[in-house]
MITORPA-931949 format. One record per residue: x, y, z of N, C-alpha, C in turn; residue number from 1; residue in one letter. Coordinates in nm, 2 decimals, m for minus. Example, Ala and Ser with C-alpha at 12.3 -4.5 7.8 and 13.67 -1.06 7.14 Angstrom:
! residues 2
n_u->1.32; n_v->m0.57; n_w->0.78; ca_u->1.23; ca_v->m0.45; ca_w->0.78; c_u->1.32; c_v->m0.33; c_w->0.78; n->1; res->A
n_u->1.28; n_v->m0.22; n_w->0.71; ca_u->1.37; ca_v->m0.11; ca_w->0.71; c_u->1.29; c_v->0.00; c_w->0.79; n->2; res->S
END
This chain:
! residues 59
n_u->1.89; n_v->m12.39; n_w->m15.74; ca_u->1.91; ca_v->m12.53; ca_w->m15.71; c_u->1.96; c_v->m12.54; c_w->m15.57; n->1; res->X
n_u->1.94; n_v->m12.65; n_w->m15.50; ca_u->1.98; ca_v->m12.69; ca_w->m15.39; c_u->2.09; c_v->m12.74; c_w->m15.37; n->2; res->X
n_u->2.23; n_v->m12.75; n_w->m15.28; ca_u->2.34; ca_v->m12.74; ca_w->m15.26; c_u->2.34; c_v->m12.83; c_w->m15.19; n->3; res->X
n_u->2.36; n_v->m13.00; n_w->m15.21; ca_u->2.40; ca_v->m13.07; ca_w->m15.07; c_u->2.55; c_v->m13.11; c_w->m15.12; n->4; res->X
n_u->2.61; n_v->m13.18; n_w->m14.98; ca_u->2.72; ca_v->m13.28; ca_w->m14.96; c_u->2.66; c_v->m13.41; c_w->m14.96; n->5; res->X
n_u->2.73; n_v->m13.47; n_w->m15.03; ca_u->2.73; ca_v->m13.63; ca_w->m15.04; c_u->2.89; c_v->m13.66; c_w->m15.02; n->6; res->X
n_u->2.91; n_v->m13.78; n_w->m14.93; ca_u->3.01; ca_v->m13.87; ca_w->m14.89; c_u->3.00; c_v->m13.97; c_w->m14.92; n->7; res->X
n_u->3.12; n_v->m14.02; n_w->m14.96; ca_u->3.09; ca_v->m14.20; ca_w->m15.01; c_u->3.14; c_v->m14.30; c_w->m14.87; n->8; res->X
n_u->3.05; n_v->m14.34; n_w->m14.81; ca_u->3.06; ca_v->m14.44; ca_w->m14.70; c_u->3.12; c_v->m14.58; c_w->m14.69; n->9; res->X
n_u->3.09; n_v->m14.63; n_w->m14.81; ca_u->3.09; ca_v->m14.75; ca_w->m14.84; c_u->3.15; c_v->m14.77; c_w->m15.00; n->10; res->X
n_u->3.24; n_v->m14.89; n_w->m14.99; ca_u->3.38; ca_v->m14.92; ca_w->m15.10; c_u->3.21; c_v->m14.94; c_w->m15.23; n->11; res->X
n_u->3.27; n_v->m14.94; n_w->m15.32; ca_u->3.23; ca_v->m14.97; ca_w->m15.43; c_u->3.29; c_v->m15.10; c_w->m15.55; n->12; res->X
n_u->3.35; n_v->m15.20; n_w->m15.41; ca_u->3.44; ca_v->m15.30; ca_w->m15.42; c_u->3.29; c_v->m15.41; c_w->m15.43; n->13; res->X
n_u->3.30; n_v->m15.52; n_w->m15.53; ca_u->3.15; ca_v->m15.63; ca_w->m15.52; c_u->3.07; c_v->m15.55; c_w->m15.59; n->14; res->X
n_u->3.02; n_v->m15.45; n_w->m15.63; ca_u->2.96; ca_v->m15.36; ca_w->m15.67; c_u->2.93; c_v->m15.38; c_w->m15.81; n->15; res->X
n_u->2.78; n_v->m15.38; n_w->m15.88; ca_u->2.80; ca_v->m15.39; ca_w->m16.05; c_u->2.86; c_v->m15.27; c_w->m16.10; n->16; res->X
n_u->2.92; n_v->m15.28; n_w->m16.19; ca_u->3.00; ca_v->m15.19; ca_w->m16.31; c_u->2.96; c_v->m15.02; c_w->m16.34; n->17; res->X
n_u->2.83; n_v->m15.06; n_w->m16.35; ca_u->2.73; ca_v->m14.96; ca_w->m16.35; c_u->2.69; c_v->m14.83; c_w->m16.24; n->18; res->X
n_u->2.71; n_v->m14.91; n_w->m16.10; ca_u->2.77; ca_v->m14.86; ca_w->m15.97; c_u->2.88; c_v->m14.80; c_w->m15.96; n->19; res->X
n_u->2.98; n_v->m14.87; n_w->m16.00; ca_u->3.11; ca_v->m14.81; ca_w->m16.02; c_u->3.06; c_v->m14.70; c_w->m16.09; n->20; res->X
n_u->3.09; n_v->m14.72; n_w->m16.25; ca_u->3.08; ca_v->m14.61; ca_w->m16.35; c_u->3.00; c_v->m14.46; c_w->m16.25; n->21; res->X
n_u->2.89; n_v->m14.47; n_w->m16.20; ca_u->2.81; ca_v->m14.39; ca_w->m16.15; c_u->2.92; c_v->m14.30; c_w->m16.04; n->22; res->X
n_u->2.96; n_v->m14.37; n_w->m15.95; ca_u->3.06; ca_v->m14.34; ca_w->m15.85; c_u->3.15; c_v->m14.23; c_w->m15.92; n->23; res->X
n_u->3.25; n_v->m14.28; n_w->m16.04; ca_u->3.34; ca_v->m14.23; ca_w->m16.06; c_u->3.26; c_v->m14.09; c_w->m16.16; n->24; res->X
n_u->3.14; n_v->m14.12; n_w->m16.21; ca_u->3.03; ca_v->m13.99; ca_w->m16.25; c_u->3.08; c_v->m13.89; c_w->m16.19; n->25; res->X
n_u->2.99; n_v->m13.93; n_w->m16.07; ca_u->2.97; ca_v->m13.84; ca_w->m15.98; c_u->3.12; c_v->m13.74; c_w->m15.90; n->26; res->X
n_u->3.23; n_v->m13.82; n_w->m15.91; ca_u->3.36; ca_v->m13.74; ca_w->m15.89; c_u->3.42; c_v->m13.85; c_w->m15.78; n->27; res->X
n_u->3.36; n_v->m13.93; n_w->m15.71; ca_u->3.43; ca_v->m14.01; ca_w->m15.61; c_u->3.59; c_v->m14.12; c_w->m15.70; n->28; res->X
n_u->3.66; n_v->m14.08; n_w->m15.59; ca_u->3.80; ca_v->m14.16; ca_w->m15.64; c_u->3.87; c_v->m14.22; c_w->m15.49; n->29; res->X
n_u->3.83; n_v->m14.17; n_w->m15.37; ca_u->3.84; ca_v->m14.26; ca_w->m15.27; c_u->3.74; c_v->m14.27; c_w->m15.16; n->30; res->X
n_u->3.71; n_v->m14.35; n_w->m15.04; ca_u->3.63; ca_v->m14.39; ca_w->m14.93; c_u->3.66; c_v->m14.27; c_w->m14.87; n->31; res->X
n_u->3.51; n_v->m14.22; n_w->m14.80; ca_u->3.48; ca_v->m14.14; ca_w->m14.74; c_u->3.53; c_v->m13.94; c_w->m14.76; n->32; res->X
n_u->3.51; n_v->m14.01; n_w->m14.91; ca_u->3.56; ca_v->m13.86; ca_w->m15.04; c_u->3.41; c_v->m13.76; c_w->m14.98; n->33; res->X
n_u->3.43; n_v->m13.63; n_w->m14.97; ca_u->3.34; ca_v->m13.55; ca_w->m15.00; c_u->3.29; c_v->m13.47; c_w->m15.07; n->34; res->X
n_u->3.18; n_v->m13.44; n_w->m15.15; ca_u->3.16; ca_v->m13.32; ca_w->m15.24; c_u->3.10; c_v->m13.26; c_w->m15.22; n->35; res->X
n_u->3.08; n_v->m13.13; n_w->m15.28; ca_u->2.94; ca_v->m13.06; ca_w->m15.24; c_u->2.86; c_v->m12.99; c_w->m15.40; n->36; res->X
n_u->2.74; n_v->m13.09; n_w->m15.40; ca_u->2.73; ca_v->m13.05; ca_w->m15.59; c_u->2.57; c_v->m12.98; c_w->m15.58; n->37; res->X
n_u->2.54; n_v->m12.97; n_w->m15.67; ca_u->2.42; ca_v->m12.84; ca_w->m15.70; c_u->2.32; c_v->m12.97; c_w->m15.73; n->38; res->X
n_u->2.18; n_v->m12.98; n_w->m15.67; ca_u->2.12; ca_v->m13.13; ca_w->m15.70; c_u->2.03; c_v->m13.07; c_w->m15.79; n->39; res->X
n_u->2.09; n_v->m13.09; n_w->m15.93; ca_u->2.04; ca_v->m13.12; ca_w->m16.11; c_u->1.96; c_v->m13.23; c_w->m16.09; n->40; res->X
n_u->1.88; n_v->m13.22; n_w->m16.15; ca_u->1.79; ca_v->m13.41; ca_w->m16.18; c_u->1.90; c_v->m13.49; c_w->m16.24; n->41; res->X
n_u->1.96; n_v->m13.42; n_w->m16.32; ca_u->2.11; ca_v->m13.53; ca_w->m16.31; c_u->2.18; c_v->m13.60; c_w->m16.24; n->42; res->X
n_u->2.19; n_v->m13.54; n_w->m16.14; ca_u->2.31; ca_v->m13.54; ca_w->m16.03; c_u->2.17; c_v->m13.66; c_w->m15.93; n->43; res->X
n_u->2.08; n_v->m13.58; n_w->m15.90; ca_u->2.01; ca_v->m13.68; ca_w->m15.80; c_u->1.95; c_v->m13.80; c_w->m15.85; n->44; res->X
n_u->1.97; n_v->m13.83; n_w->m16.01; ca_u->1.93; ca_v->m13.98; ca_w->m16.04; c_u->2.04; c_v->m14.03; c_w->m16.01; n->45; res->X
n_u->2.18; n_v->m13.98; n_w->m16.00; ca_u->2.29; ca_v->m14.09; ca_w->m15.97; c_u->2.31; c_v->m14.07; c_w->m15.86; n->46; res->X
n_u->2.27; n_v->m13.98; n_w->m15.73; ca_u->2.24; ca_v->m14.00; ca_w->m15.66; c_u->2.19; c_v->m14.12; c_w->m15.62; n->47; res->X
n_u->2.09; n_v->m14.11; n_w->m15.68; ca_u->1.95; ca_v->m14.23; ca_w->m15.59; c_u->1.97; c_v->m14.35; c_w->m15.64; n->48; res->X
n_u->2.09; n_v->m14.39; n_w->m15.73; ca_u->2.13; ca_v->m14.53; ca_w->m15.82; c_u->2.21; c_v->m14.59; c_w->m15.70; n->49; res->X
n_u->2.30; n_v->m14.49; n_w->m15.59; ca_u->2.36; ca_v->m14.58; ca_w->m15.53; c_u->2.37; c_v->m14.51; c_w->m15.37; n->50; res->X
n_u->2.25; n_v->m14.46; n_w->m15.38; ca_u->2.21; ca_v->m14.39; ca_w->m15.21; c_u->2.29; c_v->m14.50; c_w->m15.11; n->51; res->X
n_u->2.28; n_v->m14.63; n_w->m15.13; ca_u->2.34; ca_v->m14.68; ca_w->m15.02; c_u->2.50; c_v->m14.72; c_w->m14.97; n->52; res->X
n_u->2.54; n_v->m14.65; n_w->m15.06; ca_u->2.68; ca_v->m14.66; ca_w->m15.08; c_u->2.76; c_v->m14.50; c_w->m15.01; n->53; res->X
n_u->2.61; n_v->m14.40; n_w->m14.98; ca_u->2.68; ca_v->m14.27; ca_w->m15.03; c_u->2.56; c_v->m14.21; c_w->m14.85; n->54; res->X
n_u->2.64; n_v->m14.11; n_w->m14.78; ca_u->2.57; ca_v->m14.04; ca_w->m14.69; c_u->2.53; c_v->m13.92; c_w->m14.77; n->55; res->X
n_u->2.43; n_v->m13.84; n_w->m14.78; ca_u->2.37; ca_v->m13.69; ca_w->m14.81; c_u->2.31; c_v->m13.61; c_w->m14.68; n->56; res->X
n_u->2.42; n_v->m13.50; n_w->m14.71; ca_u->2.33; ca_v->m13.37; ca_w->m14.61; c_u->2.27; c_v->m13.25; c_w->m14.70; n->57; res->X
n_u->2.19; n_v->m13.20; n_w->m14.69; ca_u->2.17; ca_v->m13.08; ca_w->m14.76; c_u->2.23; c_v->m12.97; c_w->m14.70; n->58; res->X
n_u->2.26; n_v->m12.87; n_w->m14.72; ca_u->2.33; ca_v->m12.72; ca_w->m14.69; c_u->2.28; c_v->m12.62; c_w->m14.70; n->59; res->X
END
């Protein structure tokens, strides 16, 4: 599997619930949090639920 970072750029403040919920999924708990996760089809559908909230690099 492929190894990227994702950063959360943008608050998750105004945001549907569902957004949220996804955010805190994925492991974010503050602005401009970084991770580095293994991209599962899991991981990249909640990825792509809130791509615009979130920067990705691959590694």
């Amino acid at each position: 599997m492929k190894k990227v970072r994702i950063t959360q750029v943008k608050s998750g403040i105004g945001r549907t619930r569902k957004q949220k919920d996804t955010l805190i999924a994925l492991g974010f708990r503050k602005l401009n949090q970084s991770l580095e996760v293994e991209l599962s089809p899991a991981v990249a559908g909640m990825v792509d639920k809130v791509q615009h909230l979130l920067k990705i690099e691959e590694l």
